[in-house]
LORORO-747650 format. One record per residue: residue number from 0; residue in three letters; x, y, z of N, C-alpha, C in turn. Coordinates in pm, 1 decimal, padded with zeros to 6 digits, always signed. Layout:
N
+-----+---------+----------+----------+----------+----------+----------+----------+----------+----------+----------+
: num : residuo :     n_c1 :     n_c2 :     n_c3 :    ca_c1 :    ca_c2 :    ca_c3 :     c_c1 :     c_c2 :     c_c3 :
+-----+---------+----------+----------+----------+----------+----------+----------+----------+----------+----------+
: NUM :     ALA :        X :        Y :        Z :        X :        Y :        Z :        X :        Y :        Z :
...
+-----+---------+----------+----------+----------+----------+----------+----------+----------+----------+----------+
***
This chain:
94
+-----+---------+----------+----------+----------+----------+----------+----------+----------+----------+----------+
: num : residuo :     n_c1 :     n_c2 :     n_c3 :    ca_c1 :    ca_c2 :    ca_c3 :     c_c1 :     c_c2 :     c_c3 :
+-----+---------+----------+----------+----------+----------+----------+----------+----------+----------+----------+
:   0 :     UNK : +12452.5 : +13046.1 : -05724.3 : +12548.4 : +13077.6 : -05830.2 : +12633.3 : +12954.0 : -05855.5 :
:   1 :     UNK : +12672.0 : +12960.5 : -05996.3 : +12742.0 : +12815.7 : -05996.6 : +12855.1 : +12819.0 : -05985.6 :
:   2 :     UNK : +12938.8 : +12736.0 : -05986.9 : +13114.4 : +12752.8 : -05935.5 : +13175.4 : +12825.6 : -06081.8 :
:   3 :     UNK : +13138.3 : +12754.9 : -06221.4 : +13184.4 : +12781.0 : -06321.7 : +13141.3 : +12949.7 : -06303.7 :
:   4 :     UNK : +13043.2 : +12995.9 : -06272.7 : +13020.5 : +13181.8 : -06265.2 : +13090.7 : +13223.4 : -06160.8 :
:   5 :     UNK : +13126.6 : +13168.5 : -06063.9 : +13172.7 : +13242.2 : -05992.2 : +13329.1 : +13258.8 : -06046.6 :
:   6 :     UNK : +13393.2 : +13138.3 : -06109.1 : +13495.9 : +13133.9 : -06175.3 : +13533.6 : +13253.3 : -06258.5 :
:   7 :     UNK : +13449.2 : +13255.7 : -06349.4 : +13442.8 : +13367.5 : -06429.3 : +13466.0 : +13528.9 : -06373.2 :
:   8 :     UNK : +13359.9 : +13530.3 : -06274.2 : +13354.3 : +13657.6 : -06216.5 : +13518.0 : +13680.6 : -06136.4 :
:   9 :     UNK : +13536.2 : +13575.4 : -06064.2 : +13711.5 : +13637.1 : -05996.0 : +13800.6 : +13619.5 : -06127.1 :
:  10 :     UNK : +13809.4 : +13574.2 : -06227.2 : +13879.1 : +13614.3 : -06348.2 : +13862.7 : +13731.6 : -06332.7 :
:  11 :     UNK : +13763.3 : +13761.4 : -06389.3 : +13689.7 : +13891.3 : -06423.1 : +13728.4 : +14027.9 : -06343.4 :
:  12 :     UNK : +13745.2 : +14000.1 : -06232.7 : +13774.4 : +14097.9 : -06074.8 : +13936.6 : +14084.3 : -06066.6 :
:  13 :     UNK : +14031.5 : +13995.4 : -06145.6 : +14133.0 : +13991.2 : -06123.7 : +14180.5 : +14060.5 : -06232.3 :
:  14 :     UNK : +14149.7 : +14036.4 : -06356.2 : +14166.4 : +14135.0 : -06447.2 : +14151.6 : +14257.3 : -06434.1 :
:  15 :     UNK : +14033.7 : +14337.6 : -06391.5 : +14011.6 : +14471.3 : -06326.3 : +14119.8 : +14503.0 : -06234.8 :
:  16 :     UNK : +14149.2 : +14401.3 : -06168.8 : +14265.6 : +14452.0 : -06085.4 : +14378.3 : +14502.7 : -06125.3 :
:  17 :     UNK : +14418.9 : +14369.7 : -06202.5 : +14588.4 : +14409.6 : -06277.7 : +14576.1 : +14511.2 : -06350.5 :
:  18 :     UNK : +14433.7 : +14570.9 : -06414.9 : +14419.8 : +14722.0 : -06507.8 : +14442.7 : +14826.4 : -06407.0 :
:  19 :     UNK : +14406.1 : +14796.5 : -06293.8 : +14390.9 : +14904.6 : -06153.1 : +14532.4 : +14948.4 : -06097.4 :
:  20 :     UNK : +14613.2 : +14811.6 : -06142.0 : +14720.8 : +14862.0 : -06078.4 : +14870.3 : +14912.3 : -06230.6 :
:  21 :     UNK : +14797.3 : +14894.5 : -06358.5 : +14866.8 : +14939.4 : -06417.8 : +14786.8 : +14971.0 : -06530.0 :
:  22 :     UNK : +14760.6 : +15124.8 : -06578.9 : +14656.0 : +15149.1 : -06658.3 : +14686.0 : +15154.3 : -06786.0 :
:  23 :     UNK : +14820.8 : +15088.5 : -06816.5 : +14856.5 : +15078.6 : -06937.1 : +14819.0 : +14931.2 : -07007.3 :
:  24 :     UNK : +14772.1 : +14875.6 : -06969.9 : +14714.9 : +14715.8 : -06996.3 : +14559.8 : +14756.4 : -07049.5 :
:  25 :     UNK : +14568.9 : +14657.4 : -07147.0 : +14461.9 : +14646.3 : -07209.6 : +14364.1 : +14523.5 : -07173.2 :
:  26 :     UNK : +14239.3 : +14526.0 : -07181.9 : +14178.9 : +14402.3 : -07108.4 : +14237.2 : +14230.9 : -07127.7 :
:  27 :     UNK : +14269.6 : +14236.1 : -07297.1 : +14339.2 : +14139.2 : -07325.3 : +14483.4 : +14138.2 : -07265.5 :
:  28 :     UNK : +14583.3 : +14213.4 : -07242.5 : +14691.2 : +14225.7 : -07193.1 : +14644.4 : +14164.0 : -07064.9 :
:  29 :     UNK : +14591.2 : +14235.0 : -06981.3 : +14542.7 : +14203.8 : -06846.5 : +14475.9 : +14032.5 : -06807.2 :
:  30 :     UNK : +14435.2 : +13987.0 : -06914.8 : +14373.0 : +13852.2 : -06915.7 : +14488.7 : +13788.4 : -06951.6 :
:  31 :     UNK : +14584.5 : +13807.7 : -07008.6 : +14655.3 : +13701.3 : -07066.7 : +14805.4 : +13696.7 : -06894.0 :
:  32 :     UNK : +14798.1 : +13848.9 : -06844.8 : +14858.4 : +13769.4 : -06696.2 : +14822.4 : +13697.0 : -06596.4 :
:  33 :     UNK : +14687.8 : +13765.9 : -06573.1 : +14609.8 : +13671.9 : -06474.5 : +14591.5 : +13517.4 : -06558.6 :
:  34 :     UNK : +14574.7 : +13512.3 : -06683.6 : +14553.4 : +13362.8 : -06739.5 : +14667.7 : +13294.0 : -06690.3 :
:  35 :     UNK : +14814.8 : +13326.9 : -06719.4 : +14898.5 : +13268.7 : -06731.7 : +14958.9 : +13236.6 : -06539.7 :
:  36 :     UNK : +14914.0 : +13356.9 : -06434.4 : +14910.7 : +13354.9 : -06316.2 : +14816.8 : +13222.0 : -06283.5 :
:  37 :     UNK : +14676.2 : +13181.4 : -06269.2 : +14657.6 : +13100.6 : -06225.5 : +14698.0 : +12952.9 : -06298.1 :
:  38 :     UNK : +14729.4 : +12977.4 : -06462.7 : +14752.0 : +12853.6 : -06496.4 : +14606.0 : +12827.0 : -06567.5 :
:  39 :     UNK : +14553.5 : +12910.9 : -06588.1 : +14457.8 : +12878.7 : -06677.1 : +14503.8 : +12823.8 : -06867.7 :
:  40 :     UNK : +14569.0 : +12949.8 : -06928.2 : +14621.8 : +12930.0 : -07049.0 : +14751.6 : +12934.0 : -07057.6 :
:  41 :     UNK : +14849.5 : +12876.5 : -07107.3 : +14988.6 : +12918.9 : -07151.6 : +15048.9 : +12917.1 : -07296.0 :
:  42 :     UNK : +14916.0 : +12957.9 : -07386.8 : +14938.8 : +12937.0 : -07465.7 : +14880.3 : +13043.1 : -07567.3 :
:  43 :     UNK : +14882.8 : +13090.9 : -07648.7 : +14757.8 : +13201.9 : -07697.9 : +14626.6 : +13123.4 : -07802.5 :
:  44 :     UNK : +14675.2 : +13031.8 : -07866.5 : +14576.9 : +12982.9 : -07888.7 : +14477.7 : +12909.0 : -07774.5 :
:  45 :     UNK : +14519.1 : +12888.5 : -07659.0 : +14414.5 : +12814.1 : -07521.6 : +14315.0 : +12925.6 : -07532.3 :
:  46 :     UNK : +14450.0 : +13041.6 : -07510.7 : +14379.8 : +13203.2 : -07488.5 : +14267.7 : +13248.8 : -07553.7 :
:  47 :     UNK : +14321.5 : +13262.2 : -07663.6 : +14173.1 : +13306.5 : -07760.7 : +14074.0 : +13186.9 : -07778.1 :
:  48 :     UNK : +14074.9 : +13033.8 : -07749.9 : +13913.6 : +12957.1 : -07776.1 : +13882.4 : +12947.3 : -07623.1 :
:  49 :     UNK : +13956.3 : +12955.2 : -07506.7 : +13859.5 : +13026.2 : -07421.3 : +13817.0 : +13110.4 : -07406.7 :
:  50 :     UNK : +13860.5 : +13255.1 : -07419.0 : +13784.9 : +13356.9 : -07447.8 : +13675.7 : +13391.8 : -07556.4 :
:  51 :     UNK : +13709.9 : +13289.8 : -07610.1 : +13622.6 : +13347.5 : -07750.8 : +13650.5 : +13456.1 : -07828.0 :
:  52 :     UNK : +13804.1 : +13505.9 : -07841.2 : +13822.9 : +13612.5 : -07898.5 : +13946.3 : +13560.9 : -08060.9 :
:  53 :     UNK : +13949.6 : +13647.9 : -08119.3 : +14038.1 : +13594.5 : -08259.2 : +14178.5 : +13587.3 : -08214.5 :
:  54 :     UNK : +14219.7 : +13494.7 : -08245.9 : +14396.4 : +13438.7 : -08211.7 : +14454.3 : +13542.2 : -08269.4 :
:  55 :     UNK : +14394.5 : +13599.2 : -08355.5 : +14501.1 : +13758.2 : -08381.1 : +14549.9 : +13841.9 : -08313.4 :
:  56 :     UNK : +14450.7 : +13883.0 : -08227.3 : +14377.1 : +13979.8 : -08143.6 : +14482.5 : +13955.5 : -08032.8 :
:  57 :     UNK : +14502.4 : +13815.6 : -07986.8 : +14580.7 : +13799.1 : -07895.9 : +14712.7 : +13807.3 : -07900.5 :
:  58 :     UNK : +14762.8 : +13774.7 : -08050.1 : +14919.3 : +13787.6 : -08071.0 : +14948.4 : +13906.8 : -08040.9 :
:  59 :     UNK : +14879.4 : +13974.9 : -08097.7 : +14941.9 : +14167.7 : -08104.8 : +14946.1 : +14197.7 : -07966.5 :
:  60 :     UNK : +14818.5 : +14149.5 : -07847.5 : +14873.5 : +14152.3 : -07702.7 : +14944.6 : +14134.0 : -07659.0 :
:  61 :     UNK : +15008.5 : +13988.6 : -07700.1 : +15104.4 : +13918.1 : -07652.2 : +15208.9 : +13951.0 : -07678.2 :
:  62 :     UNK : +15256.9 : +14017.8 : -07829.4 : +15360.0 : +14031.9 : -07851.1 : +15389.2 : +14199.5 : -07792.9 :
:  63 :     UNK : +15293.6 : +14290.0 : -07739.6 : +15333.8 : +14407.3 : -07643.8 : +15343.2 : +14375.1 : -07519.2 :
:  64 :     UNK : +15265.1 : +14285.3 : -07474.8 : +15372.7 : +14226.9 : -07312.4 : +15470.8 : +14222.0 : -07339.4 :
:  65 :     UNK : +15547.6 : +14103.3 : -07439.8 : +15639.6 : +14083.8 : -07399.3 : +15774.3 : +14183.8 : -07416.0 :
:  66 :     UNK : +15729.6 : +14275.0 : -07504.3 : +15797.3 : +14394.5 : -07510.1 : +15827.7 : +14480.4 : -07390.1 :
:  67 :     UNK : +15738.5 : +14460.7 : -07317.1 : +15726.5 : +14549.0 : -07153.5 : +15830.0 : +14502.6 : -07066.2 :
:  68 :     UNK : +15883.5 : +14577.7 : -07005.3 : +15984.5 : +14471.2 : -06886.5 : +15868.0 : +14435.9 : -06809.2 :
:  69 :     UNK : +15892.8 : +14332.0 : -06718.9 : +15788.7 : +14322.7 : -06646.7 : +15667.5 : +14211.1 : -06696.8 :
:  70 :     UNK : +15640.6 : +14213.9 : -06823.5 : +15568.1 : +14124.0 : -06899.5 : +15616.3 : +14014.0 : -06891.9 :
:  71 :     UNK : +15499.1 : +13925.8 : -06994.8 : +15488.4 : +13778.4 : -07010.5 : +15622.8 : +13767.4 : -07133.7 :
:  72 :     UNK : +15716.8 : +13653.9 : -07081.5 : +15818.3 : +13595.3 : -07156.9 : +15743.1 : +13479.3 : -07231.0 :
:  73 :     UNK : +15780.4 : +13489.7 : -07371.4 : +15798.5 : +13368.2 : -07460.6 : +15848.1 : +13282.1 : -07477.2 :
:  74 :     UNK : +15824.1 : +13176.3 : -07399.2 : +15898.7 : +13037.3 : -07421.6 : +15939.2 : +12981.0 : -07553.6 :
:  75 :     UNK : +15848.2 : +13007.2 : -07637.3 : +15803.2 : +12914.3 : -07750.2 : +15733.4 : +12926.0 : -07860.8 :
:  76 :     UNK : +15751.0 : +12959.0 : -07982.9 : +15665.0 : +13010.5 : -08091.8 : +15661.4 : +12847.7 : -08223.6 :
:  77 :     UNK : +15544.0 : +12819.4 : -08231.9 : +15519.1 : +12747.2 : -08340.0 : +15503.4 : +12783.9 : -08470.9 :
:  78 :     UNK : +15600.8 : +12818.1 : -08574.0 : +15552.0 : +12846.8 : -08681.0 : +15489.9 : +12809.3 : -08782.9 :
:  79 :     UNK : +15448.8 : +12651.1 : -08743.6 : +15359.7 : +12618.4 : -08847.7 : +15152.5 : +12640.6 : -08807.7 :
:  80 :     UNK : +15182.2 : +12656.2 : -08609.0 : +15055.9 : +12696.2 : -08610.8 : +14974.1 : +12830.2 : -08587.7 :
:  81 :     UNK : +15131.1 : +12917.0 : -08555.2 : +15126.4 : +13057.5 : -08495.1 : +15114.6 : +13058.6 : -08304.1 :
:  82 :     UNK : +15122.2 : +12955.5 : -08295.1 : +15135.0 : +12919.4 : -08169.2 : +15199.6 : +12969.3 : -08081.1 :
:  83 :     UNK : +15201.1 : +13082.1 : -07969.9 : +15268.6 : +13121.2 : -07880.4 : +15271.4 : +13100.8 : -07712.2 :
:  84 :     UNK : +15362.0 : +12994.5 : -07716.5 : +15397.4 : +12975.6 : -07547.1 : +15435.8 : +13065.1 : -07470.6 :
:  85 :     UNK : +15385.1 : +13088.8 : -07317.0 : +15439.6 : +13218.1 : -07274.6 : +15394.8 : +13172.1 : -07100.5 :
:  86 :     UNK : +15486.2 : +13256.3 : -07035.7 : +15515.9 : +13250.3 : -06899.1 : +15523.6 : +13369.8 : -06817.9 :
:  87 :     UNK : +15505.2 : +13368.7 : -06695.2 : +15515.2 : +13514.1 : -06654.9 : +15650.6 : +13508.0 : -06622.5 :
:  88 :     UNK : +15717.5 : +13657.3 : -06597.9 : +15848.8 : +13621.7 : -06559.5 : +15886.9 : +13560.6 : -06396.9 :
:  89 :     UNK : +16042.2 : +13546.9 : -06384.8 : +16039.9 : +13490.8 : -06218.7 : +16005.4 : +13627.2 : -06128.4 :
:  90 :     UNK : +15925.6 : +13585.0 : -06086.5 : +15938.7 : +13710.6 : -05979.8 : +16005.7 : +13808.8 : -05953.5 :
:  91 :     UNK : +16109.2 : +13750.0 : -05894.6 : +16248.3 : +13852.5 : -05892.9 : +16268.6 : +13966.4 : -06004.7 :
:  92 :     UNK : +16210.6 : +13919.0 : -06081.9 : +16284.0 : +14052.2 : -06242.3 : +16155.5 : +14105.5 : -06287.5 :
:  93 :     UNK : +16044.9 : +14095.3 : -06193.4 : +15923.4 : +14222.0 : -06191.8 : +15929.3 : +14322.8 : -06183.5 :
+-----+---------+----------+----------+----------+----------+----------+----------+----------+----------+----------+
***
């Protein structure tokens, strides 16, 4: 197996997780904490051309995290590219 699949697959198993432990997350919801947990994306456009999914798709996620207590905080919105920076919160205020 190659490292890049195995990569994928503990994404993959970490996402299942964070759905496991809160069944109100949606797969994209769920990808965009674990993304932002290892440091993969912090951004939603990183988000959607690694995933391969529409930068739309991801705002409307993004913008119900951050509605959640507990969710991903917004650093940063670009309005000329739709660009949304985002962070998990500090620990402490989980």
């Amino acid at each position: 197996m190659s490292e890049e699949a195995s990569d994928v697959d503990r994404f993959l198993a970490l996402v299942a997780a964070a759905q496991g432990r809160d069944i109100r997350l949606t797969s994209i919801q769920a990808g965009l904490l674990v993304a932002a947990d290892l440091g993969i994306a912090r951004d939603s456009r990183a988000f959607a051309r690694l995933l391969g999914i529409a930068h739309s798709l991801v705002l409307r996620e993004l913008n119900v995290l951050a509605e959640r207590e507990g969710g991903l905080r917004i650093v940063k919105r670009d309005l000329r590219t739709m660009r949304v920076h985002y962070a998990l919160p500090p620990r402490d205020e989980a």
